[in-house]
PDB file of N, CA, C and O in Angstrom:
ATOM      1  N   UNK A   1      23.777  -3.153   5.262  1.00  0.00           N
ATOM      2  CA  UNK A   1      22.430  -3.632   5.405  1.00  0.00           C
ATOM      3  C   UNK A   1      21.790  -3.826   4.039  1.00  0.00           C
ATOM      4  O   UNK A   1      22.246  -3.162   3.109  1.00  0.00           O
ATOM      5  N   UNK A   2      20.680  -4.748   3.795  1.00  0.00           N
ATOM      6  CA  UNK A   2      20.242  -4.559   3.094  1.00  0.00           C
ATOM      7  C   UNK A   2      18.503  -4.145   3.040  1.00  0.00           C
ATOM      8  O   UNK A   2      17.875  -4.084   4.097  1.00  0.00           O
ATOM      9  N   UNK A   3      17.795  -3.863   1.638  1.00  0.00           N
ATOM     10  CA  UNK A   3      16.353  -3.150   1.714  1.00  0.00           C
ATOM     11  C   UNK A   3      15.378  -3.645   0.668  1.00  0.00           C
ATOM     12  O   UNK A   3      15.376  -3.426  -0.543  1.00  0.00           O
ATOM     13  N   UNK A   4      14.578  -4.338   1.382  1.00  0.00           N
ATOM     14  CA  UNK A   4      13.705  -5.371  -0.064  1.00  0.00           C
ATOM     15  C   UNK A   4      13.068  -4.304  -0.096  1.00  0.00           C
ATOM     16  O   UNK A   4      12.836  -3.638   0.913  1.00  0.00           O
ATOM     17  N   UNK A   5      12.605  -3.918  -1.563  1.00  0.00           N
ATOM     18  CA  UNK A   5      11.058  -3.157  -2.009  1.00  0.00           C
ATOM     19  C   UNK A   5      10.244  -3.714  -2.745  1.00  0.00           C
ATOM     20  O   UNK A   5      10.610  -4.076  -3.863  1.00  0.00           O
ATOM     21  N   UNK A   6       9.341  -3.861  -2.443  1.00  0.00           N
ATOM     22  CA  UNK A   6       8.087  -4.070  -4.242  1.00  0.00           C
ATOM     23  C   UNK A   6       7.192  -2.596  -3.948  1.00  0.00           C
ATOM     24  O   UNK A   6       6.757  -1.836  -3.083  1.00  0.00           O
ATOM     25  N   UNK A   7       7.326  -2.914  -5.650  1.00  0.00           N
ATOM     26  CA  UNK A   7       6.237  -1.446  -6.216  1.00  0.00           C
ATOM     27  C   UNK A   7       5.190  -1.947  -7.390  1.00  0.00           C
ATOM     28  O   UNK A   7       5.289  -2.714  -8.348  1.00  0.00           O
ATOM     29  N   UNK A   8       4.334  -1.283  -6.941  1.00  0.00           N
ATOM     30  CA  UNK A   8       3.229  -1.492  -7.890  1.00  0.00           C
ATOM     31  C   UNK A   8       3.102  -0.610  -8.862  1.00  0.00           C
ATOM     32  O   UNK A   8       3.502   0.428  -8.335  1.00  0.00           O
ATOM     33  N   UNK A   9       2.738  -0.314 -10.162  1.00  0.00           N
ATOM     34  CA  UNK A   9       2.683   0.884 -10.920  1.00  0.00           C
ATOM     35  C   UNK A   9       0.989   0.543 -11.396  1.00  0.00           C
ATOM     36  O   UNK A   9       0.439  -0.440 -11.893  1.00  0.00           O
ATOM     37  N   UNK A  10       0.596   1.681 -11.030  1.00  0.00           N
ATOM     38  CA  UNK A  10      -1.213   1.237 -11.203  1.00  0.00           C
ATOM     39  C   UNK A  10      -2.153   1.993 -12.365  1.00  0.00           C
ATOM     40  O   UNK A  10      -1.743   3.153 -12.406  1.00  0.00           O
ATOM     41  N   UNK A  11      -2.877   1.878 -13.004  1.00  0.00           N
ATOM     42  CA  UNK A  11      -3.242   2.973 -13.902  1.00  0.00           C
ATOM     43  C   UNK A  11      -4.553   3.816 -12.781  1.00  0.00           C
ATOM     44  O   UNK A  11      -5.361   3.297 -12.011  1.00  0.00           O
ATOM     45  N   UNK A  12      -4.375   4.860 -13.023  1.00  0.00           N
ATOM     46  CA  UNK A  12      -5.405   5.427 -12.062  1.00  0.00           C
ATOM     47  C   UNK A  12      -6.659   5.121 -11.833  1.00  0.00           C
ATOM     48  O   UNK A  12      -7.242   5.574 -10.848  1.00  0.00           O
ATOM     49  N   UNK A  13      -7.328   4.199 -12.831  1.00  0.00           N
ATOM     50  CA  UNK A  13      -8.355   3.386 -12.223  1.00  0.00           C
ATOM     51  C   UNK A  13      -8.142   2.438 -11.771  1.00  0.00           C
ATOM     52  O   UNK A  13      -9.165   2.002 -11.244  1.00  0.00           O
ATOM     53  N   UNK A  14      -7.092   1.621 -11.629  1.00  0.00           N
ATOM     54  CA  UNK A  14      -7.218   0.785 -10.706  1.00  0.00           C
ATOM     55  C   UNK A  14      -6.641   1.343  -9.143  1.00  0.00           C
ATOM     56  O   UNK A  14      -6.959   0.756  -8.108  1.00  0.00           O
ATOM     57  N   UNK A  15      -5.670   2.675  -9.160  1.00  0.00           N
ATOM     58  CA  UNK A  15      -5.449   2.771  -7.838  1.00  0.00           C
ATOM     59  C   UNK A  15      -6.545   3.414  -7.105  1.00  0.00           C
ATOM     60  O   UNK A  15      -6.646   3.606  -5.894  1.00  0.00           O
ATOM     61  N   UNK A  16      -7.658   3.829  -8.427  1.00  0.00           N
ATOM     62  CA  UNK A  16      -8.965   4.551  -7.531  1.00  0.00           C
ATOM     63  C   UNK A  16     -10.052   3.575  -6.725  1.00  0.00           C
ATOM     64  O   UNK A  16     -10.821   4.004  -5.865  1.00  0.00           O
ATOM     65  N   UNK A  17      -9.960   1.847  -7.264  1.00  0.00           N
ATOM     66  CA  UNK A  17     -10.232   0.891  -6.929  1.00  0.00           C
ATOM     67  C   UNK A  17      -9.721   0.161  -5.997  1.00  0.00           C
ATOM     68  O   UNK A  17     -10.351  -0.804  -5.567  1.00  0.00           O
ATOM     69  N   UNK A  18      -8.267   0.549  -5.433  1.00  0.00           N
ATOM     70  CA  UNK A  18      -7.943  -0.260  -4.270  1.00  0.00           C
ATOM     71  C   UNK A  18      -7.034   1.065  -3.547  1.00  0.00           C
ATOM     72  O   UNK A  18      -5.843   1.323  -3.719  1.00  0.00           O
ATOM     73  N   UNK A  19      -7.803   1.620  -2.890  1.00  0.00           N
ATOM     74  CA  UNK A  19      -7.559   2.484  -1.824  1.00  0.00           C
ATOM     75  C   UNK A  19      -6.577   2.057  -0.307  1.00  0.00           C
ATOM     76  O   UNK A  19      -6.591   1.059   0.413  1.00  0.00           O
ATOM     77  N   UNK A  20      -5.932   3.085  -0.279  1.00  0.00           N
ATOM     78  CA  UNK A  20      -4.818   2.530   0.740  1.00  0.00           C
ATOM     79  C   UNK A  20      -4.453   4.125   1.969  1.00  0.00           C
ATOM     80  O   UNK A  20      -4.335   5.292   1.597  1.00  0.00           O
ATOM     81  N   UNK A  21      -4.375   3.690   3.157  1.00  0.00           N
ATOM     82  CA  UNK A  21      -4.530   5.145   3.708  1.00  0.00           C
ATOM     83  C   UNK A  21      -3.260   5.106   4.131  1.00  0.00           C
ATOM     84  O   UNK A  21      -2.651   4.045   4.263  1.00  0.00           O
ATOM     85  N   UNK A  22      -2.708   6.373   4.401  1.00  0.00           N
ATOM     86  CA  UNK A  22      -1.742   6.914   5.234  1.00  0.00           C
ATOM     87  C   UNK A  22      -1.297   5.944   6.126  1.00  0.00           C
ATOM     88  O   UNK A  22      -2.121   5.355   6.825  1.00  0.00           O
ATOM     89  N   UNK A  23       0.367   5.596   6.229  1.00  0.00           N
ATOM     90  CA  UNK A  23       1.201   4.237   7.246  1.00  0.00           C
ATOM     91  C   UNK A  23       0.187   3.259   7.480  1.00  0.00           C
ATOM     92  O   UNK A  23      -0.048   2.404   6.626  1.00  0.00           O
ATOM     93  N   UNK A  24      -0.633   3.326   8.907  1.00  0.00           N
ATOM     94  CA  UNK A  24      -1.348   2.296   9.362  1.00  0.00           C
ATOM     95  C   UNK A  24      -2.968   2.789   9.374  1.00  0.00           C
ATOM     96  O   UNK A  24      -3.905   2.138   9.836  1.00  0.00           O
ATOM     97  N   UNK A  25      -3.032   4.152   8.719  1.00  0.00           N
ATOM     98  CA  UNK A  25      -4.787   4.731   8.879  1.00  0.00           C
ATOM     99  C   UNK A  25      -5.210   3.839   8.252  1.00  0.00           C
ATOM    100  O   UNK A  25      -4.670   2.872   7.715  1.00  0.00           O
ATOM    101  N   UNK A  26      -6.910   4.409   8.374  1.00  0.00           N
ATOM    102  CA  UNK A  26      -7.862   3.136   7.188  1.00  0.00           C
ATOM    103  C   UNK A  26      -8.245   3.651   5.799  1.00  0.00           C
ATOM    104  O   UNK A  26      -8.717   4.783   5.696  1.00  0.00           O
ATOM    105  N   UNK A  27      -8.117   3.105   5.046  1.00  0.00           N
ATOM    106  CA  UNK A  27      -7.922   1.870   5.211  1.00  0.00           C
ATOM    107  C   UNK A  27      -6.536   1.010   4.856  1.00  0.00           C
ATOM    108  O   UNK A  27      -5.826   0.994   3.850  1.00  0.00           O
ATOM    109  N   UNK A  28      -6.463   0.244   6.234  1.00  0.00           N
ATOM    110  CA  UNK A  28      -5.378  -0.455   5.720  1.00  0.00           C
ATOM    111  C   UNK A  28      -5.031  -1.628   5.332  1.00  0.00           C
ATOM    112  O   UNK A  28      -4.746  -2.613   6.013  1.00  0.00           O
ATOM    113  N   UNK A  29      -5.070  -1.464   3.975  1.00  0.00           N
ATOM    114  CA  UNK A  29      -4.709  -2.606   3.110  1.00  0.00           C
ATOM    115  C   UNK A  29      -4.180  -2.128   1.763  1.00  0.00           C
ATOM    116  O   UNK A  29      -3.937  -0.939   1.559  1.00  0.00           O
ATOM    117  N   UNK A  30      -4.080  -2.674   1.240  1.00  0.00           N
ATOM    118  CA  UNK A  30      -2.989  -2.790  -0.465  1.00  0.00           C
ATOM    119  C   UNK A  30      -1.861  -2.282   0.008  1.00  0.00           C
ATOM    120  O   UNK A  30      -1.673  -1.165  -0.476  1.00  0.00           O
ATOM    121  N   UNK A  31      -0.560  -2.797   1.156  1.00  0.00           N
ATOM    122  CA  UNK A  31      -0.914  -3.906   1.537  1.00  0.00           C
ATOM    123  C   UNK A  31      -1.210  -3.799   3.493  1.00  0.00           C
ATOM    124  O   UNK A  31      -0.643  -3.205   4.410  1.00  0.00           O
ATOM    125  N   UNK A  32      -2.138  -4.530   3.411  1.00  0.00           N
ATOM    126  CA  UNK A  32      -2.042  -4.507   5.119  1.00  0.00           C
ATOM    127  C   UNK A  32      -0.843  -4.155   5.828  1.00  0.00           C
ATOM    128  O   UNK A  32       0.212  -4.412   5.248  1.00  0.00           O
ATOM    129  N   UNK A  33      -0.762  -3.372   7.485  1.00  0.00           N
ATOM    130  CA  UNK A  33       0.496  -3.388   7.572  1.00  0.00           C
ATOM    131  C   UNK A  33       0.253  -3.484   9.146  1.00  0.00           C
ATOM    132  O   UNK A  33      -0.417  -2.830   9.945  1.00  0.00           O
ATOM    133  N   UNK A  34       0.967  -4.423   9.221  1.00  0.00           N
ATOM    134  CA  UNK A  34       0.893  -4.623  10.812  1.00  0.00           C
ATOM    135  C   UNK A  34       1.870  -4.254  11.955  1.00  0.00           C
ATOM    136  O   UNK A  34       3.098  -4.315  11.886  1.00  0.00           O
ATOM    137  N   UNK A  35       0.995  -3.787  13.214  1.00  0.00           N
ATOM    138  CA  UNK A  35       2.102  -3.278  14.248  1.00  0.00           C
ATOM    139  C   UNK A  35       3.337  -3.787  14.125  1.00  0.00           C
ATOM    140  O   UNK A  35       3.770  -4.800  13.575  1.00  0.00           O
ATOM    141  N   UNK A  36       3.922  -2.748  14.844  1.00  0.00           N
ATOM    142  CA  UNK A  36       5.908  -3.560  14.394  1.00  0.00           C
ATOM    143  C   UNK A  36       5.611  -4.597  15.906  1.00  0.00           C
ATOM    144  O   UNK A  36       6.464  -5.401  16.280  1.00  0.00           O
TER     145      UNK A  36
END
Protein backbone atom coordinates (compact mmCIF):
# COMPACT_ATOMS: atom_id res chain seq x y z
CA UNK A 1 0.00 0.00 0.00
CA UNK A 2 0.86 3.19 -0.20
CA UNK A 3 0.56 6.69 2.40
CA UNK A 4 0.52 10.37 1.14
CA UNK A 5 1.42 12.88 4.07
CA UNK A 6 1.86 16.68 4.15
CA UNK A 7 3.22 18.44 7.19
CA UNK A 8 3.31 21.75 8.12
CA UNK A 9 6.14 23.01 10.47
CA UNK A 10 4.69 26.27 12.09
CA UNK A 11 6.44 28.78 14.35
CA UNK A 12 4.30 28.98 17.42
CA UNK A 13 2.74 32.07 16.47
CA UNK A 14 1.46 31.13 13.68
CA UNK A 15 0.11 27.71 15.02
CA UNK A 16 -1.42 29.97 17.88
CA UNK A 17 -3.18 31.75 14.86
CA UNK A 18 -4.68 28.89 13.08
CA UNK A 19 -6.15 26.61 15.59
CA UNK A 20 -7.14 23.08 14.78
CA UNK A 21 -9.13 20.67 17.21
CA UNK A 22 -8.88 17.12 17.99
CA UNK A 23 -9.79 14.46 14.53
CA UNK A 24 -13.14 16.09 13.59
CA UNK A 25 -13.84 18.48 17.02
CA UNK A 26 -14.04 22.30 16.50
CA UNK A 27 -12.57 23.66 15.29
CA UNK A 28 -12.28 21.96 12.26
CA UNK A 29 -10.08 23.28 9.95
CA UNK A 30 -6.22 23.65 9.13
CA UNK A 31 -7.23 21.27 7.43
CA UNK A 32 -10.98 20.63 7.32
CA UNK A 33 -11.77 17.03 7.58
CA UNK A 34 -14.64 15.47 6.36
CA UNK A 35 -16.85 12.42 7.30
CA UNK A 36 -15.31 9.28 5.77
Amino acid sequence: GKVELELEILTEEEAQARPAGKARGDPNENPTLQPP
